[in-house]
LUMFI-73560 format. One record per residue (C-alpha): x, y, z; residue in one letter. Coordinates in steps of 0.25 Angstrom, whole numbers, plus 2048, in hexadecimal, padded with zeros to 3 digits. Example, Ala and Ser with C-alpha at 12.3 -4.5 7.8 and 13.67 -1.06 7.14 Angstrom:
2
831:7EE:81F:A .
837:7FC:81D:S .
END
This chain:
254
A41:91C:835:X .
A3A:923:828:X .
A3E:91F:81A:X .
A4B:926:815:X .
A51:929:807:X .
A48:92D:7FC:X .
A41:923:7F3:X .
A48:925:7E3:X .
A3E:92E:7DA:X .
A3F:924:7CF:X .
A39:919:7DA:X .
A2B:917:7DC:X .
A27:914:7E8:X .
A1C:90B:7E2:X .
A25:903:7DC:X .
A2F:902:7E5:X .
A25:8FA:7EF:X .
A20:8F3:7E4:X .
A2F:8EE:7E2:X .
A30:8E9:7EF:X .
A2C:8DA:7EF:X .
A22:8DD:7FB:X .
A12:8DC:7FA:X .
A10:8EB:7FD:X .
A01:8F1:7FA:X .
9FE:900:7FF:X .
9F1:904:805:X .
9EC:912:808:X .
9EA:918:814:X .
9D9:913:812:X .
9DF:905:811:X .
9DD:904:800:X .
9E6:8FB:7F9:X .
9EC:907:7EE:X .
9F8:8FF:7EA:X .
A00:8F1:7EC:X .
A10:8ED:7E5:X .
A10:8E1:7DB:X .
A13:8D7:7E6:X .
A06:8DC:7ED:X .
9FE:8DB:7E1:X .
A04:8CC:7DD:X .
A00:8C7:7EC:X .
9F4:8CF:7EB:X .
9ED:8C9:7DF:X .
9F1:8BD:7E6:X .
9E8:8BF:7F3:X .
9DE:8C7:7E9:X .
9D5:8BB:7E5:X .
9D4:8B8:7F4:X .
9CB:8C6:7F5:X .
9C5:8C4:7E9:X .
9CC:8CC:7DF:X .
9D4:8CA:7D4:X .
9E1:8D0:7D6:X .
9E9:8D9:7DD:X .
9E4:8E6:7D7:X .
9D6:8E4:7DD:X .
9DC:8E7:7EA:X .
9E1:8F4:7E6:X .
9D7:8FF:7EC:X .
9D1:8F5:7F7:X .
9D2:8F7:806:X .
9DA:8EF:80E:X .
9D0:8EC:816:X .
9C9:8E4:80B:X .
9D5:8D9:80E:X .
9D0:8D8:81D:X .
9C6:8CF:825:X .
9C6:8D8:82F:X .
9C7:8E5:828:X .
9C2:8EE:835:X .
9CE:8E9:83B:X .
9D6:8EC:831:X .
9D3:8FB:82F:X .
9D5:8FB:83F:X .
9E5:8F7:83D:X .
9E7:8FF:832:X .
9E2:90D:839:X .
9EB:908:845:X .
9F7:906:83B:X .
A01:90F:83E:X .
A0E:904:83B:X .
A10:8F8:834:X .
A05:8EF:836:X .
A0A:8DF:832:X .
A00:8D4:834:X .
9FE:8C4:830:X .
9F2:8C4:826:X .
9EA:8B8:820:X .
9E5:8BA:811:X .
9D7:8B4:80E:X .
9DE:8A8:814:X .
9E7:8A6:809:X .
9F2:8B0:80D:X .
9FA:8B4:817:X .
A02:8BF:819:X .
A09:8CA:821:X .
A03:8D8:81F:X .
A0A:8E3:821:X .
A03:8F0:822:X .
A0A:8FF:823:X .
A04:90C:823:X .
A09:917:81B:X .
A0A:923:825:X .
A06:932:821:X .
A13:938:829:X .
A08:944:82B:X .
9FD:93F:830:X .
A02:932:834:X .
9F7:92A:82F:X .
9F7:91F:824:X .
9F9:924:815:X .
9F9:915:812:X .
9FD:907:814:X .
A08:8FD:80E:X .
A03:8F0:80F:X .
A0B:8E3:80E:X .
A08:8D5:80E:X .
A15:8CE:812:X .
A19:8BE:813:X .
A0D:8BA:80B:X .
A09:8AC:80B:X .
9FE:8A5:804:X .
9F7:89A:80C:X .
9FB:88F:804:X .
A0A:893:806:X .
A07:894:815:X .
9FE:885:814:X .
A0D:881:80E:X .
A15:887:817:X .
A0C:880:822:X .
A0C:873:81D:X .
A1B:873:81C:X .
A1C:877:82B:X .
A13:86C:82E:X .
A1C:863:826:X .
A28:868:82C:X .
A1F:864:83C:X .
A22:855:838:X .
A30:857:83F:X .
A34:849:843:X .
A36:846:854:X .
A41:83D:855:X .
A44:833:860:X .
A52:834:862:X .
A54:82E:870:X .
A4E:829:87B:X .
A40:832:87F:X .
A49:83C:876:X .
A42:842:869:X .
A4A:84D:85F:X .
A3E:857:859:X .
A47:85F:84E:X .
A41:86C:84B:X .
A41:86F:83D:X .
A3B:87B:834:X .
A31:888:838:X .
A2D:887:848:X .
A22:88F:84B:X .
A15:88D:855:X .
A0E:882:84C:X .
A19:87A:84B:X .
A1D:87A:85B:X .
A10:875:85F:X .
A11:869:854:X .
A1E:866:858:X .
A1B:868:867:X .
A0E:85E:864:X .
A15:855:85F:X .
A24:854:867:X .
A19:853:872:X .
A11:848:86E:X .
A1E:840:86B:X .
A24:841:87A:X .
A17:83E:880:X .
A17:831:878:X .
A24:82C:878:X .
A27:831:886:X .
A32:83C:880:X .
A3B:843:88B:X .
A43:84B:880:X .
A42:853:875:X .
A4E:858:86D:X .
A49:864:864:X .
A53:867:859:X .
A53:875:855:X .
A5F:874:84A:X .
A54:875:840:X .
A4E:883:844:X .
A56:88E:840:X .
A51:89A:846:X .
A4D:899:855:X .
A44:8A6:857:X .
A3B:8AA:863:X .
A2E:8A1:85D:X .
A39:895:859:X .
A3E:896:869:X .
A2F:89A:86E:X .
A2C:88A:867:X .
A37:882:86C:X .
A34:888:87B:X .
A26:883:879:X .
A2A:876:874:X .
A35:873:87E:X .
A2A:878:889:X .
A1F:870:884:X .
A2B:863:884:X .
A2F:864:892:X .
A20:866:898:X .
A1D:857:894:X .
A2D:853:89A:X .
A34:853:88B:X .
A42:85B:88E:X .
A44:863:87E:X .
A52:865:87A:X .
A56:86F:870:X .
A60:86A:866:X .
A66:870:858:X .
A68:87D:85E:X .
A71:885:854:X .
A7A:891:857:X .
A6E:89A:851:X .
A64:894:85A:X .
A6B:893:867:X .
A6B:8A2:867:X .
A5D:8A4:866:X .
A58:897:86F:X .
A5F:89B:87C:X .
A51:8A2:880:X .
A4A:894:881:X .
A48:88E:88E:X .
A57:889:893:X .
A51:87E:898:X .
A50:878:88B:X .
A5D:86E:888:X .
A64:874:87A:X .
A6F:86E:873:X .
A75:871:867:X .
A72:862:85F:X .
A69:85A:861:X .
A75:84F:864:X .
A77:858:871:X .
A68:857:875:X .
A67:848:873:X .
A74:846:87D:X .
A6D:850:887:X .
A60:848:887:X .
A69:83B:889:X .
A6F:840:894:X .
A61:843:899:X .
A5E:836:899:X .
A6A:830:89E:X .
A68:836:8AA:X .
END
């Protein structure tokens, strides 16, 4: 759909998208830098000493391809760019970033006038050491023995790949040594069950049950009960964790 109304003669369009909080830089259609909004210039001179320069004013009249190890391949993605263009990018190491680049189409010709670039969720390496070594903390998540060859492993905080295969690792050395038959995963601590979440708890249950430890699910709100029924349903699911331990004991008591 294009752009309707009409922008007030008394607004600058400059300053409008200097105003809007976004690191926004705008390149010409050769790839120059020509101009940047404040919060592009304050993250700027920021990365600036990283290439050498002093702040962000050097930049202004550079190529983008200046910024690039591989500056062929870059020139070869922008002459293709014909739509937004959003990739994960790595700043000398220090950085890291989602860029986002859109072309500025000539309705006439339809080739590029220019380009808006954006650098969105920007984090600095140390911010990202930090938020790392919190996740590793948050990987000492306690394996309790709760009955006989019965062990509850509470799942608490972010779930991604990483942490699935410390978690897999360790639930794995723990059954082989203490001959564990059951494993009660708690999920009351994970508050959004999306398809990675789900993909992760169908890899732990199937790693579980190919060394013969049965996984129940337990903790399973409202919220999450609407998402999970796409998991294998032969994995035992109980509201509390109370229910899981009585199913396991009428396991056993068989």
């Amino acid at each position: 759909m294009p752009a309707i109304g009409k922008i007030p003669e008394n607004i600058f369009l400059l300053n409008a998208l200097d105003v809007i909080g976004e690191t926004i830089i705008i390149a010409d259609s050769s790839h120059t830098i020509r101009w940047m909004n404040s919060e592009a210039c304050r993250l700027m001179s920021e990365i600036a000493p990283l290439y050498g320069m002093p702040d962000c004013e050097a930049m202004i009249g550079m190529n983008m391809d200046d910024f690039h190890e591989r500056p062929q391949h870059q020139k070869q993605v922008m002459q293709k760019l014909t739509g937004v263009h959003r990739t994960r990018i790595t700043i000398r190491d220090q950085v890291m970033t989602d860029i986002v680049v859109t072309p500025i189409m000539d309705s006439k010709n339809n080739e590029p006038e220019g380009y808006i670039v954006m650098l969105m969720d920007v984090t600095m390496q140390a911010e990202e050491q930090k938020r790392s070594a919190q996740l590793i903390k948050e990987l000492s998540i306690p394996i309790l023995n709760i009955w006989d060859k019965t062990i509850a492993l509470p799942l608490i905080g972010d779930f991604d790949r990483n942490r699935t295969d410390q978690l897999i690792a360790t639930v794995l050395m723990e059954c082989s040594e203490k001959k564990i038959e059951y494993v009660l995963i708690d999920l009351s601590g994970i508050k959004e069950f999306e398809d990675q979440v789900r993909y992760q708890i169908q890899m732990m249950t199937d790693t579980l049950n190919l060394i013969g430890a049965t996984c129940i699910l337990v903790g399973i709100s409202p919220k999450l009960a609407m998402s999970i029924v796409q998991l294998d349903n032969k994995t035992p699911i109980f509201s509390t964790a109370h229910e899981g331990l009585k199913y396991i004991m009428q396991l056993q008591a068989k």
